[in-house]
C-alpha positions as semicolon CSV with decimal commas, in nm:
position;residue;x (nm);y (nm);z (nm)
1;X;-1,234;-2,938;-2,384
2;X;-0,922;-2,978;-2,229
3;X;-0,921;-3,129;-1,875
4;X;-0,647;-3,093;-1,552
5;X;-0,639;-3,301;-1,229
6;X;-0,856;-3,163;-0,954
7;X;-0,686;-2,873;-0,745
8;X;-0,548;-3,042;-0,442
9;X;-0,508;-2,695;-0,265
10;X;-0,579;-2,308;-0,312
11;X;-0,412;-2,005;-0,210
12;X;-0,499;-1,635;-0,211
13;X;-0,273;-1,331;-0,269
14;X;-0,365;-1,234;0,109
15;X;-0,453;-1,422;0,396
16;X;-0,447;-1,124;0,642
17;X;-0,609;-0,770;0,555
18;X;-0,655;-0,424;0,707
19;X;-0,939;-0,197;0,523
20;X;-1,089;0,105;0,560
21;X;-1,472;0,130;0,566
22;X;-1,574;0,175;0,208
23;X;-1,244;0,026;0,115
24;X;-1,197;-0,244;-0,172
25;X;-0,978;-0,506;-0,235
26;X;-0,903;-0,775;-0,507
27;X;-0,849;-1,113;-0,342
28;X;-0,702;-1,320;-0,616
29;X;-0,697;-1,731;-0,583
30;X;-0,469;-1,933;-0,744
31;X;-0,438;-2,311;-0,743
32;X;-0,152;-2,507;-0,777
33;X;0,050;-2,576;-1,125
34;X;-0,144;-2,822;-1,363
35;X;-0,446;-2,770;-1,203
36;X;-0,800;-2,652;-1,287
37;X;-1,138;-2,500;-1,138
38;X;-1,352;-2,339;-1,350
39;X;-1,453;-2,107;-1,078
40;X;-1,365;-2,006;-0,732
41;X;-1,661;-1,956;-0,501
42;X;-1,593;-1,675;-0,241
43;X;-1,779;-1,604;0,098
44;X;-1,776;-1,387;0,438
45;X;-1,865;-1,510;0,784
46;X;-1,971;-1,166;0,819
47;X;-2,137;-0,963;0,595
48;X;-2,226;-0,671;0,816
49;X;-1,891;-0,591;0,826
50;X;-1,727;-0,762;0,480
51;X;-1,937;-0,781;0,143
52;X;-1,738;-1,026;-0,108
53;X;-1,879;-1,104;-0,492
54;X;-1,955;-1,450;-0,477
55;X;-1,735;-1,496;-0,783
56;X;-1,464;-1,318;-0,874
57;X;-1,335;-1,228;-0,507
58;X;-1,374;-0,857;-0,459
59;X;-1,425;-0,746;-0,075
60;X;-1,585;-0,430;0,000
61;X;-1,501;-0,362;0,337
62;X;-1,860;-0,182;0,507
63;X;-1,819;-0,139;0,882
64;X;-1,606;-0,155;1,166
65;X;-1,516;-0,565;1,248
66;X;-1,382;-0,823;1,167
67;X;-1,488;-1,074;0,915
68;X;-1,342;-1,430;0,760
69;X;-1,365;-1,448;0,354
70;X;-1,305;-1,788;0,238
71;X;-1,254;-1,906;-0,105
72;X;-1,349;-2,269;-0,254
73;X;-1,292;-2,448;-0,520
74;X;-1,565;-2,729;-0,696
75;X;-1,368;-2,973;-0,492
76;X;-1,431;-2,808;-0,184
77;X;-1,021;-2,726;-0,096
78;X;-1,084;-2,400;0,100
79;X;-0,836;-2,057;0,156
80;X;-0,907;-1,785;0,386
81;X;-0,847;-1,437;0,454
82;X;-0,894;-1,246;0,806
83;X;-1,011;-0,869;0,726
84;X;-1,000;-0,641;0,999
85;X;-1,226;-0,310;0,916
86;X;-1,150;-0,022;1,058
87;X;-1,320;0,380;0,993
88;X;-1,190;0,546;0,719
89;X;-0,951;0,818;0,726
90;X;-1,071;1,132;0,775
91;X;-0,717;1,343;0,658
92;X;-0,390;1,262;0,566
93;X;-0,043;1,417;0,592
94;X;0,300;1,388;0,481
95;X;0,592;1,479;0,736
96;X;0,733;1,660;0,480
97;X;0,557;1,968;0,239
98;X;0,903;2,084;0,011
99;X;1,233;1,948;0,004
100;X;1,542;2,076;-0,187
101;X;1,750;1,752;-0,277
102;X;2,016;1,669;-0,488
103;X;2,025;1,477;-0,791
104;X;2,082;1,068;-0,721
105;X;1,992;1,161;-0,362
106;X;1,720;0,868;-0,172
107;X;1,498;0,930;0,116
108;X;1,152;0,841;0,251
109;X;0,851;1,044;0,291
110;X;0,631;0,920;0,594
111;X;0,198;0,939;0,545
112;X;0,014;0,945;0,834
113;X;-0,366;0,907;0,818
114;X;-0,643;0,995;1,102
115;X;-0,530;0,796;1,421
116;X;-0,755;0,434;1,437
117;X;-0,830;0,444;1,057
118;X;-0,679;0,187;0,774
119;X;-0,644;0,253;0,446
120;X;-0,365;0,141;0,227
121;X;-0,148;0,456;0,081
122;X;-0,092;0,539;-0,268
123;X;0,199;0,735;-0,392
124;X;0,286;0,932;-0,741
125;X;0,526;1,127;-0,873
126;X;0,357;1,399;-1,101
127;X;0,707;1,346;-1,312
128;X;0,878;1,039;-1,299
129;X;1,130;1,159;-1,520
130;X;1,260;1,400;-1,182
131;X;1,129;1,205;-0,889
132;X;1,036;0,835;-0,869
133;X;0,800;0,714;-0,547
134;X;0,738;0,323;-0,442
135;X;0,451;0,202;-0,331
136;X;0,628;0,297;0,044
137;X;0,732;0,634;-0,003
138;X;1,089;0,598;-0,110
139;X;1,152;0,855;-0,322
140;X;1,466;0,860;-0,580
141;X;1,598;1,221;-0,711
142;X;1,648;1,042;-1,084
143;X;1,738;1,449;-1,272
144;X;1,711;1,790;-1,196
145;X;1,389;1,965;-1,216
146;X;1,103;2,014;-1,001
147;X;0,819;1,675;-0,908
148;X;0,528;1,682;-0,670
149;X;0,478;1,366;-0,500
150;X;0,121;1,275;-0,384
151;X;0,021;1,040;-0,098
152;X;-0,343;0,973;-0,145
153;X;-0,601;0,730;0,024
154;X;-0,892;0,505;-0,124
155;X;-1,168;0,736;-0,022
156;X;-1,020;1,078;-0,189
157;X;-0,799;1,209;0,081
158;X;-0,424;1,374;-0,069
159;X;-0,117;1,540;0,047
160;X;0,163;1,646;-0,160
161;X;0,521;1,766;-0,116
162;X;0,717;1,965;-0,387
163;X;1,027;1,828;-0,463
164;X;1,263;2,032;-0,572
165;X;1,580;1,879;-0,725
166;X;1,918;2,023;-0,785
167;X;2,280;1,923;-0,856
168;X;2,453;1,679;-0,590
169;X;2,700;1,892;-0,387
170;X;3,056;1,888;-0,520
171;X;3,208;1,872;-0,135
172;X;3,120;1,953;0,205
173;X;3,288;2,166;0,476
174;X;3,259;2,219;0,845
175;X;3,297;2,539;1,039
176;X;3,530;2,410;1,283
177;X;3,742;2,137;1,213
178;X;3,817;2,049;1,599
179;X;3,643;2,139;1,905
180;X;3,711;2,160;2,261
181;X;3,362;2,080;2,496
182;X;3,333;2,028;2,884
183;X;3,088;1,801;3,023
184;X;2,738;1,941;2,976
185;X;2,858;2,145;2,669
């Protein structure tokens, strides 16, 4: 048996959270370097709205509210999370269904889900070898080819955007290269 000082504190990977209904999330606890609890103990102010396994941390987020999940160690040192649960999505869409870009080229492709819903936004390339996504939508043309990115939320809900990419342009020209305009032109 190897034994560590008491934790003196505890923290959790979020102390502010916006879920769908139906929605799950992970809330991880950590405690401070050299330190040691056996086991976090987690709870919910309100479990109408928040369910959370005792041990282990997972909140399941069940109706429309707000709830407070705290997490304790054997000592007692609490950390807390605010969850706000709101509906589900009912449809999501991307502001953008094909694109033509060129190779090296970055931009962002915006997800909007059912107005007053929450739900955290997942995004993959179907080949990262053509097109590579974040976690926020940024999308970076990495070789020619053709990728189609998905935007999907927690309860099932997808859109997608072909992305087709081709070689960077070689220059650019204008059709005019001055102009002459009167106010209101």
């Amino acid at each position: 048996v190897r034994v560590f000082d008491a934790p003196d504190s505890i923290s959790l990977n979020k102390n502010m959270l916006t879920l769908g209904e139906g929605e799950q999330f992970d809330l991880n606890s950590s405690l401070p370097e050299g330190t040691a609890a056996q086991k976090v103990y987690y709870y919910t102010n309100n479990s109408d709205s928040v369910s959370v396994e005792k041990i282990g941390g997972l909140v399941t987020a069940k109706k429309v509210g707000t709830a407070t999940v705290v997490a304790k160690t054997y000592n007692e040192k609490p950390a807390s999370c605010n969850i706000i649960v709101k509906k589900a999505p009912k449809s999501i869409k991307l502001d953008k269904e094909k694109l033509n870009i060129g190779s090296g080229e970055r931009l962002t492709l915006k997800a909007t889900i059912t107005e007053g819903s929450a739900s955290a936004i997942t995004f993959s390339s179907s080949d990262e070898s053509v097109i590579r996504v974040d976690r926020k939508g940024n999308i970076f043309a990495v070789t020619m080819g053709t990728a189609t990115v998905t935007a999907s939320t927690f309860n099932g809900f997808k859109a997608t955007c072909e992305i087709t990419v081709g070689p960077p342009p070689k220059s650019i020209s204008l059709n005019k290269t001055s102009v002459t305009l009167k106010t209101g032109d």
